[in-house]
N, C-alpha and C positions, 0 to 999 in steps of 0.2 A: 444675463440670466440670474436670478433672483435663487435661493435658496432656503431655506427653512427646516429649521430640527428640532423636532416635536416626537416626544415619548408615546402621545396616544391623540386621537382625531376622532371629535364625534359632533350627532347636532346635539341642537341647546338643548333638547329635552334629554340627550342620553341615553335613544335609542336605538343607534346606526351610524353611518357614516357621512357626511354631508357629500353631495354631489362636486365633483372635481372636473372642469372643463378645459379646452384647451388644449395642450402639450401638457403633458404630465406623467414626469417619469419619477421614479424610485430608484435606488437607490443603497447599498450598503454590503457589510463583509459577513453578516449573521442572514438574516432570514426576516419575512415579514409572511405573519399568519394571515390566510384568506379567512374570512367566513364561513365558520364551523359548525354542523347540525348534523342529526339524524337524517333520514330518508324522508322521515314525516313532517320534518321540522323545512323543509323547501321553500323558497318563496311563489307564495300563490301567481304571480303574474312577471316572473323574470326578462331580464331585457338578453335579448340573442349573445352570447359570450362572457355570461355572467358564471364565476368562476366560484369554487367555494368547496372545503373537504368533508367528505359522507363519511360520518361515526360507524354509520352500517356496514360499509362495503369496504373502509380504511385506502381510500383510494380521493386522490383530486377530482371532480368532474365539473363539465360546461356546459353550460346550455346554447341548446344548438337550433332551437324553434320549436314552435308548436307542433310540427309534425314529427320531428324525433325524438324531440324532449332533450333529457340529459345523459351524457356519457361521460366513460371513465376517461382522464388523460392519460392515464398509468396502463387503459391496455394496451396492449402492444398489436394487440389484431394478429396473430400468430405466431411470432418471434420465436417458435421454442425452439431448444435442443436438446443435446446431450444422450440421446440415443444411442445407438451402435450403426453396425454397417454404414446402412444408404439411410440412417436415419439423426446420422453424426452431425449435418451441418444447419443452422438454424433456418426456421421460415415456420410455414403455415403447418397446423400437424391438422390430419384425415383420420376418423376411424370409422373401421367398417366392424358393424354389431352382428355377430349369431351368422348365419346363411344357412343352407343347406349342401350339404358338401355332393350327395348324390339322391336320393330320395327320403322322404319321408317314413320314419322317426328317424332317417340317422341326421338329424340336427347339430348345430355346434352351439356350445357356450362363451366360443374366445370372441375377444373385442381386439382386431389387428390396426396396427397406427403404421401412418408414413409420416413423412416429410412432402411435400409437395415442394416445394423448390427442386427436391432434388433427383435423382432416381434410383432404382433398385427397389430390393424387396420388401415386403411389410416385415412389421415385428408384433410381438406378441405383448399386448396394452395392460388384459386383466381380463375378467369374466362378465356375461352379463349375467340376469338373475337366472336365469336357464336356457337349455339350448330351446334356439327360435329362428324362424326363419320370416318373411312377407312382414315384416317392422317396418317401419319409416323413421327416419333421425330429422331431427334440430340441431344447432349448436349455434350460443354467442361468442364471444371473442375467450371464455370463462369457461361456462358448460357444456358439454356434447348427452344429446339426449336422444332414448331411441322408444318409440312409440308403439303399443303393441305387439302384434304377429301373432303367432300360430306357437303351440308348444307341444307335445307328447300328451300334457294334460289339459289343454287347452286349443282344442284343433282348430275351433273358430274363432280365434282370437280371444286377446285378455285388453281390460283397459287400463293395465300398469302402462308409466312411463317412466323410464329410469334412466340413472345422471350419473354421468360422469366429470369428472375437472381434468381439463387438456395436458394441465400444467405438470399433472403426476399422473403416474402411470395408477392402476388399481381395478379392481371388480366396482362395478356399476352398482348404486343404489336406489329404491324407489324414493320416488320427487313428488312426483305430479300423478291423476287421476283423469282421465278419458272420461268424455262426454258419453263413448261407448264401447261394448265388446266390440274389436275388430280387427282386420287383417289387412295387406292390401291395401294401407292408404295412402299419402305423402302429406309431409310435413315442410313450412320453411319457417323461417326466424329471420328479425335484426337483431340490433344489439338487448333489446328490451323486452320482446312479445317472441312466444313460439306458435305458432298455427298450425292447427290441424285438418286435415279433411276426410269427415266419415264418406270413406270408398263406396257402400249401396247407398246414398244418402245424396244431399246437396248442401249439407251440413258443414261450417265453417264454427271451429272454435279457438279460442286463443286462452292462453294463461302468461302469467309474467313471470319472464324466464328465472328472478332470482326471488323469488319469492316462494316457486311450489305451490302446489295444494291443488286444488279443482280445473281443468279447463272450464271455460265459459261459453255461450253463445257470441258468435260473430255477426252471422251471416248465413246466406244461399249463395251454392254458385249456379250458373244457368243450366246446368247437367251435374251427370254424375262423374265421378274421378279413379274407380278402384283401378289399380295401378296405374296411377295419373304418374305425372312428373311435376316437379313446382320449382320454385327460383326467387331470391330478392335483390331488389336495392334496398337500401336503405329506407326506401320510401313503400315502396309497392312490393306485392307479391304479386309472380304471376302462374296460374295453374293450368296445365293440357289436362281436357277432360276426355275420354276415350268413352263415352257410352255410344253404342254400336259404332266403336270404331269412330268415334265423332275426330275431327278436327279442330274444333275450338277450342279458344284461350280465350282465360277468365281475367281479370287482374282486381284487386285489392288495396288498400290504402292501409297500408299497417298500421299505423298509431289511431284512428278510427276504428270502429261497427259500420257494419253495412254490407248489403247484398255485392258481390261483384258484377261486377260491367265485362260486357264482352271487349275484346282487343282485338283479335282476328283470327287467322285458321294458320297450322299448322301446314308445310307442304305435303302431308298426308297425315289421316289417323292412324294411331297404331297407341297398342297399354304394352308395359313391361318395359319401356324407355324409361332415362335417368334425365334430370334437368340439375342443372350450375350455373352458373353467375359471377362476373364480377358486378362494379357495379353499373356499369354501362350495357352490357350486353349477357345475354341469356340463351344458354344453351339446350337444346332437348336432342338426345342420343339413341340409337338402336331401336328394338322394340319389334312389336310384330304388328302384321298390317297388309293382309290376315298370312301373310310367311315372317322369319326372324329378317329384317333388315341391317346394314349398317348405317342407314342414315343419320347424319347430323342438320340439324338446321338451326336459325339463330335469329332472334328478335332483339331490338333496340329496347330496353326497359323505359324507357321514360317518353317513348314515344306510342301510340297505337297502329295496329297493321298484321299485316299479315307477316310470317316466318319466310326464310331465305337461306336457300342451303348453302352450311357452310364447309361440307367435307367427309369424309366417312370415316368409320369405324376402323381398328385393325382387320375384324373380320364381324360378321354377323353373329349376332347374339340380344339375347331378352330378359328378362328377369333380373332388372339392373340397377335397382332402387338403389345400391351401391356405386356413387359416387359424388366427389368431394373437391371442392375448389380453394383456391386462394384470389389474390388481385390480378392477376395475373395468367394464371392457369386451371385445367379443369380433368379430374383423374377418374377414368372412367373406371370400376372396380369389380368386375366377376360377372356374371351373367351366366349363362349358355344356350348351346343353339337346339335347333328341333331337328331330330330327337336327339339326345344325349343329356349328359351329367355338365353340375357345372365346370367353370374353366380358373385357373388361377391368373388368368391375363387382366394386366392392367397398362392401360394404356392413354395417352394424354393430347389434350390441345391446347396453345394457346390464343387467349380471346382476341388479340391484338391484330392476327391474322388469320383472315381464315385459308383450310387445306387437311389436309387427312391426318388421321390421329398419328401420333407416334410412340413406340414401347415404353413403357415406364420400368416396367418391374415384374414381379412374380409376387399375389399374395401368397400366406404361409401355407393354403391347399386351395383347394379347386372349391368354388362357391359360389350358388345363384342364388336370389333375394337374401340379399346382406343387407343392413342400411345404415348411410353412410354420411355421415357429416364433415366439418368444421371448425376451425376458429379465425378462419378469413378470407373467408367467401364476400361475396359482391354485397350482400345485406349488413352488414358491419362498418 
């Protein structure tokens, strides 16, 4: 083996590095700088595992293909801690934004966090911008975002979007602007794009998660969605559309524009169910259809078809836009059933196998349409 110790490496014109084939390793007791730029400053046509540190984001990232594009090496995709109680040991953290604890105005303004690895009760995160209930959440491995709802002074929805950071606790601030007033929708994300779905509408819009500023046009989906349920891989989104109780699944191509394509149906229709994800499999929970059920059932994301039941609820209940997964697992978070107020039950699956939920915890009160994210769900 041959060796060589050279201070600095370029081609003859002095603008980059020469190409290196072969075996070729590195070497040394200090460090060796990648290729350093801006967000803007990227290369137009990178080759798959091409490595290099973002000025903007102060983070390593790789490129991972055309359809992902680039990500952090440095996120961790959930690792947090430092909590208290059942929130003391590290993994993925969950929060659920606003709900409605019993009827309308008496709304909430807290944002509650778990731990998903582990179990017990929520804890108290920070505030949203006011109490609100029928929101929808996003989150990257970075931000947890909660989309719309309904307010005291806003009965028909608003089309704020507000952000939070997983990594610190705090009250939520506005980000992002909706394509429209509304209530009642669902939202999923990867690590790059958040997506939205206008609920009266067929309406798909996306914005890029660290960026802010406007949602965009997407897309159509084949129907309508208001209390849909949705889910990612990293690749696809997939959406239950409920217009009269429809049964069909939509799916999407996240790093594209374009209409969705149908996937296949649902083991019944029913709105007021929750959808998770790791990244193989995709969940849709509870709901009503036309009673509160506890059904579970479960699709292959990367494949097309119809859904296959994977288990049920603790007990029956609806209005469930609150819940939040990791790689692993999936935390179903508040609802209630008909008639009554909501419930502080939270209760869990994991993807690996399927079989009937089990207890998680207690949130800090009783709550129906919460909405509920991550930072390492199946889309990341």
């Amino acid at each position: 083996m041959s060796e060589a110790r050279i201070d600095s490496l370029s081609n003859e014109s002095n603008t980059g590095g020469p190409t290196l084939s072969g075996i070729t390793t590195f070497s040394g007791t200090n460090y060796f700088v990648p290729p350093v730029g801006s967000t803007l400053q990227r290369p137009d046509n990178p080759q798959k595992g091409a490595l290099r540190f973002n000025t903007d984001t102060a983070h390593l990232e790789y490129y991972r293909g055309d359809t992902i594009g680039w990500s952090d090496i440095e996120a961790s995709h959930g690792q947090l801690g430092g909590g208290t109680g059942s929130n003391a040991g590290t993994g993925a953290r969950g929060l659920a934004f606003g709900g409605n604890p019993q009827s309308s105005p008496n709304l909430r303004t807290q944002i509650d966090y778990i731990t998903i690895s582990t179990l017990g009760g929520s804890a108290d995160f920070g505030d949203c911008h006011a109490a609100v209930q029928q929101s929808c959440a996003f989150g990257n491995s970075k931000r947890g975002s909660a989309c719309g709802g309904n307010t005291a002074a806003n009965q028909y929805g608003n089309n704020d979007t507000y952000m939070t950071i997983f990594a610190s606790l705090g009250d939520a601030t506005d980000f992002y602007t909706l394509t429209a007033t509304t209530k009642e929708a669902t939202a999923f994300a990867n690590e790059v794009r958040g997506l939205f779905v206008e609920p009266a509408a067929t309406q798909l819009a996306y914005v890029s998660i660290e960026s802010g500023g406007n949602f965009v046009d997407f897309g159509v989906l084949t129907g309508t969605s208001e209390q849909g349920a949705s889910y990612t891989s990293p690749t696809r989104g997939i959406v239950h559309l409920n217009q009269n109780l429809s049964n069909v699944i939509n799916y999407v191509n996240l790093m594209s524009t374009g209409n969705a394509v149908d996937f296949g149906d649902s083991t019944d229709g029913r709105y007021g169910g929750s959808g998770g994800s790791n990244a193989t499999r995709g969940l849709f929970a509870g709901g009503w259809a036309p009673n509160v059920v506890n059904i579970i059932d479960y699709v292959t994301i990367a494949t097309t078809g119809n859904s296959t039941d994977f288990g049920d609820l603790t007990d029956e209940r609806y209005g469930m836009s609150g819940s939040c997964s990791s790689k692993t697992r999936m935390v179903h978070m508040g609802g209630h059933t008909n008639p009554g107020p909501g419930v502080n039950i939270m209760d869990y699956n994991q993807f690996a196998t399927t079989g009937n939920a089990k207890d998680f915890g207690d949130l800090t009160g009783a709550l129906s349409s919460t909405a509920a994210c991550s930072n390492g769900h199946g889309g990341l």
